[in-house]
C-alpha positions as CSV (number, residue, x, y, z in Angstrom):
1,X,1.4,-54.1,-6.6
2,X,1.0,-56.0,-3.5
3,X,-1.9,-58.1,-5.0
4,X,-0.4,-59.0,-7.8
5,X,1.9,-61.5,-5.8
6,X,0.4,-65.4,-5.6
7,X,1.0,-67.5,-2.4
8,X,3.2,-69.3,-4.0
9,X,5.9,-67.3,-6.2
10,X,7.6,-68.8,-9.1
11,X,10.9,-66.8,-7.9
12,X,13.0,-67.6,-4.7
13,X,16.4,-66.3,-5.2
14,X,18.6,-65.9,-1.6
15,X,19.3,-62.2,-1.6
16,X,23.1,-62.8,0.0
17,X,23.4,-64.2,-3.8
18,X,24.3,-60.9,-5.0
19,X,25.3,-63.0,-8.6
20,X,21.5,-63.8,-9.3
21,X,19.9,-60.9,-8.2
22,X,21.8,-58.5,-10.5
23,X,20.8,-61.0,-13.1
24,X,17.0,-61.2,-12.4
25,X,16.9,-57.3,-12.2
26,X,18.8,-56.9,-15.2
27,X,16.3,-59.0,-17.0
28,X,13.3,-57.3,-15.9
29,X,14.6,-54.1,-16.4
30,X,16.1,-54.6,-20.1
31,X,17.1,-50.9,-21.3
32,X,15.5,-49.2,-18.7
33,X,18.1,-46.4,-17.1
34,X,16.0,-44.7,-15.0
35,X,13.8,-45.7,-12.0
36,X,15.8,-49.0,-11.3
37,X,17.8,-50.8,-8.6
38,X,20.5,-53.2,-7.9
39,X,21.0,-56.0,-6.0
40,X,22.4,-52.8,-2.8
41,X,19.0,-51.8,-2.3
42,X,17.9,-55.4,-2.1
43,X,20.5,-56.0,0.8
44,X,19.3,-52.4,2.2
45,X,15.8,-52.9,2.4
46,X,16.2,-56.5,4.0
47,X,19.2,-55.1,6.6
48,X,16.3,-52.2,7.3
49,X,13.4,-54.6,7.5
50,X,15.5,-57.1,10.0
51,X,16.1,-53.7,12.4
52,X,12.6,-52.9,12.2
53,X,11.6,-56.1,13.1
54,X,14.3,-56.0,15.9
55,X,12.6,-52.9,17.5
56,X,9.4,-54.5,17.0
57,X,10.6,-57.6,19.5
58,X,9.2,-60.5,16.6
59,X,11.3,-63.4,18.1
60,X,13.9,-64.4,14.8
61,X,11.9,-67.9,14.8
62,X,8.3,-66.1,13.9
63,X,9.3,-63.6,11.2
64,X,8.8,-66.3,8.5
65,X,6.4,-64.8,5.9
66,X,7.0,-60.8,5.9
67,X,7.3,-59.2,2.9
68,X,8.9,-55.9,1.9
69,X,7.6,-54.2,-1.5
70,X,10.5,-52.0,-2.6
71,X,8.9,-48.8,-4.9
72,X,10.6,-47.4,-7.2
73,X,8.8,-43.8,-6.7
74,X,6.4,-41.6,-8.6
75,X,6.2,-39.2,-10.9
76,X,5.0,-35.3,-11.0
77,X,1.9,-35.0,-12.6
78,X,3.0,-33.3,-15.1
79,X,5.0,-35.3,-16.4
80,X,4.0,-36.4,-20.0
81,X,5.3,-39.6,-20.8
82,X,4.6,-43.4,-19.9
83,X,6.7,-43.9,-16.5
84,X,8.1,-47.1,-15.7
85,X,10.0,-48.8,-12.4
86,X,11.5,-51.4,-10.8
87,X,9.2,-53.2,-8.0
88,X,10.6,-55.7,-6.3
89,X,9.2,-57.7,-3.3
90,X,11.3,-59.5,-0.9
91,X,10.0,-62.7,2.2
92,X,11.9,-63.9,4.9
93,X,12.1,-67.4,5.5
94,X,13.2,-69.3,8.4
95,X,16.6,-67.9,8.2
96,X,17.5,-65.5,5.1
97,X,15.4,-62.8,2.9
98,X,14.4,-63.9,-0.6
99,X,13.8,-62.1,-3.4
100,X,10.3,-63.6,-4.9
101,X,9.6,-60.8,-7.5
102,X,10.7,-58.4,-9.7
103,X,9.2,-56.7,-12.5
104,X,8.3,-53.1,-14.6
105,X,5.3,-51.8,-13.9
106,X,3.6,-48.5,-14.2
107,X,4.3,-46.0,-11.7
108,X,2.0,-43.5,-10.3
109,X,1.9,-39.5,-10.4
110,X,1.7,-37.2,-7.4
111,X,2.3,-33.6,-7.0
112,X,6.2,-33.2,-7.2
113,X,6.8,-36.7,-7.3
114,X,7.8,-39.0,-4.9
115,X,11.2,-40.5,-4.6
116,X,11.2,-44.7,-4.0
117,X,9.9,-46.1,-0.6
118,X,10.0,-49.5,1.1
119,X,7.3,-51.2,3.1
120,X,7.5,-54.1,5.7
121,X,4.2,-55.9,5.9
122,X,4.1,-58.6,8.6
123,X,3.0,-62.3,8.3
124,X,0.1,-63.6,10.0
125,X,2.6,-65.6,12.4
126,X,4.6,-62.6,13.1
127,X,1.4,-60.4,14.4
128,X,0.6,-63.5,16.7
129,X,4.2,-62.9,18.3
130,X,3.8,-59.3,19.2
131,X,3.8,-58.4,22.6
132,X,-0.1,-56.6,23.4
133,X,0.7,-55.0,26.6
134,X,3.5,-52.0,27.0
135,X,4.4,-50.5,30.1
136,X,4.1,-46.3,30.1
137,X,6.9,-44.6,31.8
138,X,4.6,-41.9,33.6
């Protein structure tokens, strides 16, 4: 999944434009009823990736460039049929989050299945920002 995305994506859609994001989901997602999401778990995931990078200390200005690849979960192995989901991937620009994929894709199988996850992955200019030393309270 997180290959599959160019430098350059041919989607940028602000995700405080609730309007368009329902509409790009709903158009990826067709029929589909099960393994999906809305435009909520867009917001959530960004809401959750701005606290993380909070706690991290990545100064607002250098946070340009992460991404978040939101999963829509896996299967149990036993499970017989072809199982589809939602991914979606999300960047922050200077200022806002922006949704720059969404599509159905294949999901994977593990033993019991897995419900969805989210993952922050940091831009090369965000890494650079991060403090190196931490004091130990001892």
């Amino acid at each position: 999944m997180k290959a599959a995305i160019a430098d350059k994506p041919k989607m940028k859609i602000n995700t405080k434009d609730n309007k368009k994001i329902e509409l790009a989901i709903k158009k990826a997602e067709g029929k589909a009823s099960v393994r999906t999401l809305d435009e909520i778990d867009i917001e959530i995931a960004a809401n959750a990736a701005e606290t993380k990078l909070d706690k991290l200390g990545i100064p607002i200005k250098q946070r340009k460039g992460c991404r978040v690849f939101i999963d829509p979960g896996k299967v149990p192995g036993a499970y017989k049929y072809r199982a589809e989901g939602t991914f979606v991937t999300i960047e922050r620009g200077s200022k806002d989050w922006f949704m720059i994929l969404v599509q159905r894709e294949r999901v994977g199988y593990c033993p019991g299945g897995r419900g969805g996850k989210s993952t922050l992955s940091l831009s090369e200019l965000a890494i650079s920002s991060m403090k190196t030393e931490f004091e130990l309270n001892i």
